[in-house]
MILUM-526162 format. One line per 8 residues: number of its first residue (from 1); their letters; for each residue x, y, z of C-alpha. Coordinates in steps of 0.2 Angstrom, whole numbers, plus 5000, padded with zeros to 4 digits. Layout:
# residues N
NUM> a> X,Y,Z  ...
END
This chain:
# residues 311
1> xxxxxxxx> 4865,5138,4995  4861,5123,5005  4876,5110,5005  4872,5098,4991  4884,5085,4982  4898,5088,4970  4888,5075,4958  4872,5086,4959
9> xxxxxxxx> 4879,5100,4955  4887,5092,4939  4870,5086,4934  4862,5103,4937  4876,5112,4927  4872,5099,4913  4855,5101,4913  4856,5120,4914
17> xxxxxxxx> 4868,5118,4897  4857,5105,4889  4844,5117,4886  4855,5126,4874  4868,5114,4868  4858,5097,4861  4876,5090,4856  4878,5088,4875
25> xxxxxxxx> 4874,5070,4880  4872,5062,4898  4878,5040,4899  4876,5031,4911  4879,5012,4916  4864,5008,4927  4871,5023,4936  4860,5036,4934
33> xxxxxxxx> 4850,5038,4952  4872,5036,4960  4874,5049,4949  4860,5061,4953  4857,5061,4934  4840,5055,4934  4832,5073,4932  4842,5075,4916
41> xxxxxxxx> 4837,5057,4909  4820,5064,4913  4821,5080,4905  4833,5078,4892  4827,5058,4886  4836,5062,4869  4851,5066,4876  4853,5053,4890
49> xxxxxxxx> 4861,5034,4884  4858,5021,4899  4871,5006,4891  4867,4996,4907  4881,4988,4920  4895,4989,4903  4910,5002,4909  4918,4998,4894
57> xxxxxxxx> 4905,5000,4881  4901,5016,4893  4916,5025,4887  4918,5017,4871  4899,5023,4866  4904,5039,4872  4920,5042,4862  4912,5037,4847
65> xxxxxxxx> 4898,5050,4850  4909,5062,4853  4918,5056,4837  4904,5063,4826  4900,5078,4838  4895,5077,4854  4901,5083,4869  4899,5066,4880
73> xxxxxxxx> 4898,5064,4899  4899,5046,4903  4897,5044,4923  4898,5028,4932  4906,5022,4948  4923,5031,4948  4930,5011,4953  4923,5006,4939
81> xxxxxxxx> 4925,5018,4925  4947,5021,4930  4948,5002,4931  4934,4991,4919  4936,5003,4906  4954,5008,4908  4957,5003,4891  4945,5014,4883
89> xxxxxxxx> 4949,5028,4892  4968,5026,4887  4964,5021,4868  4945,5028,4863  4947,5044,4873  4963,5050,4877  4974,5041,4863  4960,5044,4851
97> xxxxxxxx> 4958,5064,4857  4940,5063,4859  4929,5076,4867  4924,5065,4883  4921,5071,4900  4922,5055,4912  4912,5058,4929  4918,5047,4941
105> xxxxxxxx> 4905,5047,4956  4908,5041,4974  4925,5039,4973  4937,5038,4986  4931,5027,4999  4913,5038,4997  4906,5018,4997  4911,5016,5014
113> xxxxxxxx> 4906,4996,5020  4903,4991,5002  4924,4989,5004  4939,4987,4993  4930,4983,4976  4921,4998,4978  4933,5010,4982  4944,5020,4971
121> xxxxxxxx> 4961,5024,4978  4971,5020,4963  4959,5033,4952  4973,5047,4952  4988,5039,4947  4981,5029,4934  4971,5042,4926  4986,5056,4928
129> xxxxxxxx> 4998,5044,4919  4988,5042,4904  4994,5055,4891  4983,5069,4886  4970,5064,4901  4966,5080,4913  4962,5073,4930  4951,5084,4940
137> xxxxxxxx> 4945,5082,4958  4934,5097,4964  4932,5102,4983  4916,5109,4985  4901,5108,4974  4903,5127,4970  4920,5125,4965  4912,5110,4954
145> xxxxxxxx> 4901,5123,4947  4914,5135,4941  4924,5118,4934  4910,5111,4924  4906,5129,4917  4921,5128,4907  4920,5109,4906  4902,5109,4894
153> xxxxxxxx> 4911,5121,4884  4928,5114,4880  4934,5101,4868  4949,5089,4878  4947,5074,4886  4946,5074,4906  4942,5063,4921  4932,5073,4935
161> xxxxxxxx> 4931,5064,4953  4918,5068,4965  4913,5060,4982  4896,5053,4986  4886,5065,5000  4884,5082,5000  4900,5091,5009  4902,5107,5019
169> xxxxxxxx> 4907,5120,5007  4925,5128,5007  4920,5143,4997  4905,5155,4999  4894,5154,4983  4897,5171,4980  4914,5171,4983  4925,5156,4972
177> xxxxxxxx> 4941,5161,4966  4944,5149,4951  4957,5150,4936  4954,5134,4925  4972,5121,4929  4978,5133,4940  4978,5127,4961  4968,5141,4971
185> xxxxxxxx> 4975,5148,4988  4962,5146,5003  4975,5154,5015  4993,5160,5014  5005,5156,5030  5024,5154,5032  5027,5139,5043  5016,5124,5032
193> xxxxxxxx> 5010,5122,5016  4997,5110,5016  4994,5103,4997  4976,5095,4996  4963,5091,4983  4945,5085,4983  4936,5082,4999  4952,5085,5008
201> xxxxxxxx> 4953,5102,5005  4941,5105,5019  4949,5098,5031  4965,5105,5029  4959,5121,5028  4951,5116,5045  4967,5111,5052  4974,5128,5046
209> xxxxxxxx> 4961,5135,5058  4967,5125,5071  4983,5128,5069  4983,5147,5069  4976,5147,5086  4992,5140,5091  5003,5154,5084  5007,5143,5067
217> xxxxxxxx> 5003,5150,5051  4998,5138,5038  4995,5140,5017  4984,5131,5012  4984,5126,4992  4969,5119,4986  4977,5107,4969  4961,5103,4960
225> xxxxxxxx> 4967,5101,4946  4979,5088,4950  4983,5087,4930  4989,5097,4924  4997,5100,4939  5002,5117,4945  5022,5115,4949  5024,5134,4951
233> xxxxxxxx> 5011,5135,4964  5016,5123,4975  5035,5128,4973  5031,5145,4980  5019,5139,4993  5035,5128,4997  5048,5138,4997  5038,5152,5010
241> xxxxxxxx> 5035,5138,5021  5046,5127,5034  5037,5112,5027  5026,5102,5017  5010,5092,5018  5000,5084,5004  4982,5075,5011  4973,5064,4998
249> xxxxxxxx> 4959,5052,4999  4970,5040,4988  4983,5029,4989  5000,5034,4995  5008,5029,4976  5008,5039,4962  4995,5051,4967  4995,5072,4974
257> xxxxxxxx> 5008,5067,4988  5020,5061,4973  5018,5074,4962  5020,5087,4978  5036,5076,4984  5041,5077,4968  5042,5096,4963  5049,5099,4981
265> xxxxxxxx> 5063,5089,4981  5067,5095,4963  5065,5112,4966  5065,5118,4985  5070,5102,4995  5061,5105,5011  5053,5092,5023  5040,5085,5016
273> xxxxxxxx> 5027,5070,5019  5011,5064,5010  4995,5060,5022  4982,5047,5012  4975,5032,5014  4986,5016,5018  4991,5002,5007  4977,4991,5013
281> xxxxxxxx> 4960,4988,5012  4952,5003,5022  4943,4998,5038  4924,4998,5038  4916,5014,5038  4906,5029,5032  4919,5042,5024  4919,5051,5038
289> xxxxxxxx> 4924,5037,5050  4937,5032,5039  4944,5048,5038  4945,5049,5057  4954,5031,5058  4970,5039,5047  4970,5055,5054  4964,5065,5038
297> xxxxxxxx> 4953,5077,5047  4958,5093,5051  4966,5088,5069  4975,5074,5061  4981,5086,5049  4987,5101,5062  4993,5089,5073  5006,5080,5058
305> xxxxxxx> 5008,5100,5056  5015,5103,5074  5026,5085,5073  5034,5092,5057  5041,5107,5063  5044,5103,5081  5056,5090,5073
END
């Protein structure tokens, strides 16, 4: 398969579920064409709700649909649905137990120039903390496939975060090892773990590349589903490992690195440091550039690697 985006494959998976299942229903707040969804508004016109540039009514239609039936899948700006419609997704979703599948699309800094109103590095911690809200971040659009297979068919609210552009796959199409809330190992090692979710997965398995041509062994832990967070995973990936790194496109509060710093100190005290984005606007750039100003790439990683246990 040709590397496509994590918010195509959503849409393809929808549409290939919509054929069967007319309760599922596609919103969208003037967001359809960001959120590759405009094959499904095109095939599926009965199932597909534009509400225009209103996050909040976004979710707020959503969860009253889903209210008398419908498995829902509003998708808007992941900046905009986790902080316009906070709200909603707290009280009409969450609080409310609604079956609501928010899709937020080029999140993280995907909106590279477009700057700090447009990025969403605040996403994970303020989703996580809301009770009864799963909080997904997929590494690979054939990981998203396998995610939103059980997705379409379940019943509990979740928030699913996925970049803009099409990235280079960590797993084969043929080969995705995936249990639904529990993290996936991409490598085993005994000097680093390296937590990381999302498009950061990537690159630290990169880096665990890098690294093992040095003589260093890495684990690599692939935490998609930051919530709910698999503690017994990164405990054992911990606890065979010297230390401990978490990457996330996020802000360096309340996001993977806390959870990670968390469990470790609670559990396997070992050194441990989170790699993210600062607490600043971001420089100007494309993702990539801005991953290569803070060192998340796979040499920034292996390199945090080699300073951690050479100290």
């Amino acid at each position: 398969m040709a590397n496509i985006a994590n918010k195509q494959m959503i849409c393809d998976v929808l549409m290939e579920a919509a054929q069967k299942d007319k309760d599922i229903v596609v919103l969208c707040s003037d967001s359809r064409g960001s959120a590759s969804a405009t094959p499904f508004a095109n095939a599926f016109p009965e199932q597909f709700v534009e509400v225009g540039i209103a996050e909040q009514d976004l979710v707020g239609i959503a969860a009253g649909m889903a209210r008398v039936g419908k498995r829902t899948f509003p998708m808007s700006p992941a900046c905009f649905i986790t902080a316009r419609s906070y709200e909603q997704c707290k009280v009409d979703v969450a609080y409310s137990h609604t079956n609501v599948k928010l899709v937020g699309i080029s999140g993280g800094v995907s909106y590279g120039a477009l700057g700090m109103s447009h990025h969403s590095a605040q996403d994970i911690a303020c989703m996580s903390s809301i009770p009864g809200m799963r909080v997904y971040l997929p590494s690979d659009c054939n990981q998203t496939r396998k995610l939103m297979e059980v997705l379409v068919k379940d019943n509990e609210p979740a928030y699913i975060r996925v970049g803009r552009n099409a990235v280079e796959p960590v797993y084969s199409e043929d080969n995705v090892p995936f249990e639904m809330d529990k993290a996936t190992w991409v490598c085993k090692g005994e000097d680093v773990a390296i937590v990381a979710c999302g498009e950061m997965v990537l690159y630290a398995k990169q880096a665990a590349e890098i690294l093992k041509k040095k003589g260093i062994s890495a684990t690599v832990l692939d935490m998609y589903c930051v919530k709910p967070f698999d503690k017994a995973a990164v405990i054992e990936a911990a606890k065979n490992a010297k230390a401990v790194i978490s990457v996330e496109e996020h802000s360096p509060f309340g996001g993977l690195g806390s959870m990670v710093a968390q469990t470790v100190s609670e559990n396997c005290p070992k050194k441990c440091v989170t790699m993210s984005l600062p607490d600043e606007p971001v420089i100007t750039g494309n993702s990539k550039e801005v991953f290569a100003y803070y060192k998340l790439t796979g040499e920034g990683i292996a390199a945090k690697a080699e300073e951690l246990l050479n100290d």
